[in-house]
C-alpha positions as CSV (number, residue, x, y, z in Angstrom):
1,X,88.2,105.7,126.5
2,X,90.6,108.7,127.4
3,X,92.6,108.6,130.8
4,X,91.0,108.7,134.6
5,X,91.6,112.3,135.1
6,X,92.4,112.7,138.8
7,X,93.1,116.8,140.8
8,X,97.2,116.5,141.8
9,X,96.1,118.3,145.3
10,X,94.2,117.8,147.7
11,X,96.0,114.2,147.1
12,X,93.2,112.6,149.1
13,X,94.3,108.5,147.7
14,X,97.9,107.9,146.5
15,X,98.9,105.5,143.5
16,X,100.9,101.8,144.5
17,X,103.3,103.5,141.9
18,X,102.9,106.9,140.1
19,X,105.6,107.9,137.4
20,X,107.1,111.6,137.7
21,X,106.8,113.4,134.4
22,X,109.4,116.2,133.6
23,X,106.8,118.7,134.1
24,X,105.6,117.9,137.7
25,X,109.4,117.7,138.5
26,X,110.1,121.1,136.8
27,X,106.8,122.6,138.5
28,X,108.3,121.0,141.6
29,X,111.4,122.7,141.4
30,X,110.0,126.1,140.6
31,X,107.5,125.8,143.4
32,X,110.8,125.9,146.2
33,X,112.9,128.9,143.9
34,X,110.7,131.3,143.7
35,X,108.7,133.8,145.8
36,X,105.3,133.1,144.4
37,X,105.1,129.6,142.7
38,X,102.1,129.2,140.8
39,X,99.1,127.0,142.0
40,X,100.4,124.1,139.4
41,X,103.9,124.3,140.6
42,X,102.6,124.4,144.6
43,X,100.3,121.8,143.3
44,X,103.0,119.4,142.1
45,X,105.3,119.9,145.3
46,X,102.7,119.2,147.8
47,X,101.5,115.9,145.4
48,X,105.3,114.8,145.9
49,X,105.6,115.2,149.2
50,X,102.2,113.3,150.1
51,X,102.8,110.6,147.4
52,X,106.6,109.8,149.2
53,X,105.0,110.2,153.0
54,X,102.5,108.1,152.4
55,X,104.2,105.4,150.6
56,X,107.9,106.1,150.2
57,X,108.7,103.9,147.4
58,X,105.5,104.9,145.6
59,X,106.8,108.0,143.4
60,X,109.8,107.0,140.8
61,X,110.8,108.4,137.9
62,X,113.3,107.7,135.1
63,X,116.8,109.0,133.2
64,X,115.1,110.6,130.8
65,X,112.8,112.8,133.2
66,X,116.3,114.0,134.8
67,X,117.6,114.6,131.8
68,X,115.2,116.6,130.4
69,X,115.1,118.7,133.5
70,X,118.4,119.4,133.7
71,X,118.3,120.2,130.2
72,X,115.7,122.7,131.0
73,X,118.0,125.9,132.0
74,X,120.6,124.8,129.5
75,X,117.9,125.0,126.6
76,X,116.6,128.3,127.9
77,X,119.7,130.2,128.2
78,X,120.6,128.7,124.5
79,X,117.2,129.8,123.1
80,X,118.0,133.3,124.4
81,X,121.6,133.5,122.7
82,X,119.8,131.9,119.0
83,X,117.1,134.6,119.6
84,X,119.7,137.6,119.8
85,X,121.6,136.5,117.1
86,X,118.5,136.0,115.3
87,X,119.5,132.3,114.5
88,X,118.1,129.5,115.2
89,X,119.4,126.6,118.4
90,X,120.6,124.4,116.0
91,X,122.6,126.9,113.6
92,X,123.9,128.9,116.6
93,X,125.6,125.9,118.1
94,X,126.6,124.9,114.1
95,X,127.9,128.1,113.2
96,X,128.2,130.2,117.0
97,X,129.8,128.0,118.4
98,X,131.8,130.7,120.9
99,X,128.0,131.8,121.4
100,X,126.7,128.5,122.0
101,X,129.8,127.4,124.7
102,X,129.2,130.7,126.2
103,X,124.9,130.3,127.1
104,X,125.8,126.9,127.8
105,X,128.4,127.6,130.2
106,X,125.8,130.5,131.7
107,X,123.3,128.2,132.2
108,X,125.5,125.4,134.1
109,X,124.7,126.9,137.7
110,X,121.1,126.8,137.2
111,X,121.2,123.4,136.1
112,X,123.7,122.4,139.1
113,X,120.7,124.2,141.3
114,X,118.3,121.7,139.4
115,X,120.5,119.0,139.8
116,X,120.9,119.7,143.4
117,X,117.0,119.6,143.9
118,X,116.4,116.5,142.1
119,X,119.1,114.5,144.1
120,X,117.2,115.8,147.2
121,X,114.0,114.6,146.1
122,X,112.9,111.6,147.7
123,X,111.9,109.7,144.6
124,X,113.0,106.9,143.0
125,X,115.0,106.9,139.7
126,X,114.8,103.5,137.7
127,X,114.8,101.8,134.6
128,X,111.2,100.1,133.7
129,X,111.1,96.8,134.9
130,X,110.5,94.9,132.1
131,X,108.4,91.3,132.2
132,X,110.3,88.7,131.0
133,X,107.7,87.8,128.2
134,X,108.0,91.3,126.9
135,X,111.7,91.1,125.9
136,X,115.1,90.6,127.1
137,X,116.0,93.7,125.9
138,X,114.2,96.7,128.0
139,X,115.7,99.5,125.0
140,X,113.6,97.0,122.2
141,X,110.2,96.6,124.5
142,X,109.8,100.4,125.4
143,X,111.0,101.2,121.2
144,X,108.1,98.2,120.5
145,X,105.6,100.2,123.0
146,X,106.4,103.6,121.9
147,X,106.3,103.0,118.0
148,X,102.4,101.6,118.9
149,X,101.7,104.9,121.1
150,X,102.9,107.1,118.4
151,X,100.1,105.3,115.6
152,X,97.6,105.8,118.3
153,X,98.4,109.7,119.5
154,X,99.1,112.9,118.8
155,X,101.7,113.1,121.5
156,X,105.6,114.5,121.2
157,X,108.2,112.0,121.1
158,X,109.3,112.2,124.8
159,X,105.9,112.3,126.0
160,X,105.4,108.9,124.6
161,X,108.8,107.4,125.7
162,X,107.6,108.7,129.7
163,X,104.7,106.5,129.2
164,X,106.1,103.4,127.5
165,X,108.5,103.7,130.5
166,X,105.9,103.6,132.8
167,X,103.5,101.1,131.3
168,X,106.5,98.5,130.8
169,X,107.0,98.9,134.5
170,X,103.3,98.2,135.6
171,X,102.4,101.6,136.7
172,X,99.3,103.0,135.2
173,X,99.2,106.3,136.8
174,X,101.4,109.4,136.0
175,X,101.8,112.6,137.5
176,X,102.0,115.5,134.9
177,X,101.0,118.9,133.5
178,X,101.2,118.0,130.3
179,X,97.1,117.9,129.0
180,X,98.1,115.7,125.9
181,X,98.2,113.0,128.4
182,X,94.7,112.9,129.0
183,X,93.3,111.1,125.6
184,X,95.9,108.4,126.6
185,X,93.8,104.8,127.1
186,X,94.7,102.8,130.1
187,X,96.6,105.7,132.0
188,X,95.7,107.2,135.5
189,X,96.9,110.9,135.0
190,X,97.5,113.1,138.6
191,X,97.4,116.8,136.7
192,X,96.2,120.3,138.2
193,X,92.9,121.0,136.8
């Protein structure tokens, strides 16, 4: 049974809990710095901003969503230096490395702009709160979790380490853009249609 599919906005009933995939955050972020966001990115601000009125400590998110925004800009700006060099990310910071130091350091403002945002936000960032019967060791439960999502779906690897995260912590319903989260079992996913 694939995931209970509900419209990020008009938020008409918000979630005990919902977990803050990097895209929603991203879409979030987009939505405030530029002229004309996009219905998804307007979308995912307005679903933040109802999910933390209504219930303040309802909306969370984790490390790995923050990093992967911030990495966001940083990644672009790299992508664009490999692409002009006709090279690819990995070789241009391998064997550009002047190149590589150079887009990174270019894309440092955007990502302090992101930064900026994020620490604005009025969202919860935490680790999963693991049950005791799971493990002692949160790092072991969510590898445990993730290694059984990856046999089950055709997800990327970050994808599935979002929702180990948020299934360890007892929150079933996740806010995203991302479509391959809709043939997850057991999920609640908050997308834009």
């Amino acid at each position: 049974m694939p995931a209970v599919v509900y419209d990020l906005a008009p938020l008409t009933t918000v979630p005990s809990s919902v977990y803050l995939d990097t895209s929603v955050l991203l879409a979030a972020y987009r939505a405030g710095a530029k002229p004309s966001p996009t219905p998804p990115e307007q979308a995912s601000r307005a679903f933040i901003v109802a999910a933390t009125t209504a219930r303040p400590d309802a909306a969370w998110t984790s490390i790995l969503a923050i990093e992967e925004a911030c990495w966001w800009p940083i990644a672009e700006e790299i992508r664009g230096a490999a692409n002009r060099l006709k090279v690819s990310p990995s070789r241009l910071k391998r064997d550009h490395q002047r190149e590589y130091a150079r887009a990174y350091r270019a894309a440092r403002p955007k990502a302090d702009q992101l930064m900026h945002f994020l620490k604005g936000l009025p969202v919860h960032v935490r680790h999963p709160r693991v049950p005791r019967s799971t493990s002692a060791q949160p790092a072991r439960a969510i590898c445990y979790l993730v290694h059984r999502l990856f046999r089950l779906y055709d997800l990327e690897m970050a994808d599935l380490f979002h929702i180990a995260i948020a299934k360890l912590d007892g929150t079933d319903a996740i806010a995203t853009l991302d479509k391959g989260f809709l043939d997850v079992d057991g999920i609640e996913v908050y997308t834009y249609p």
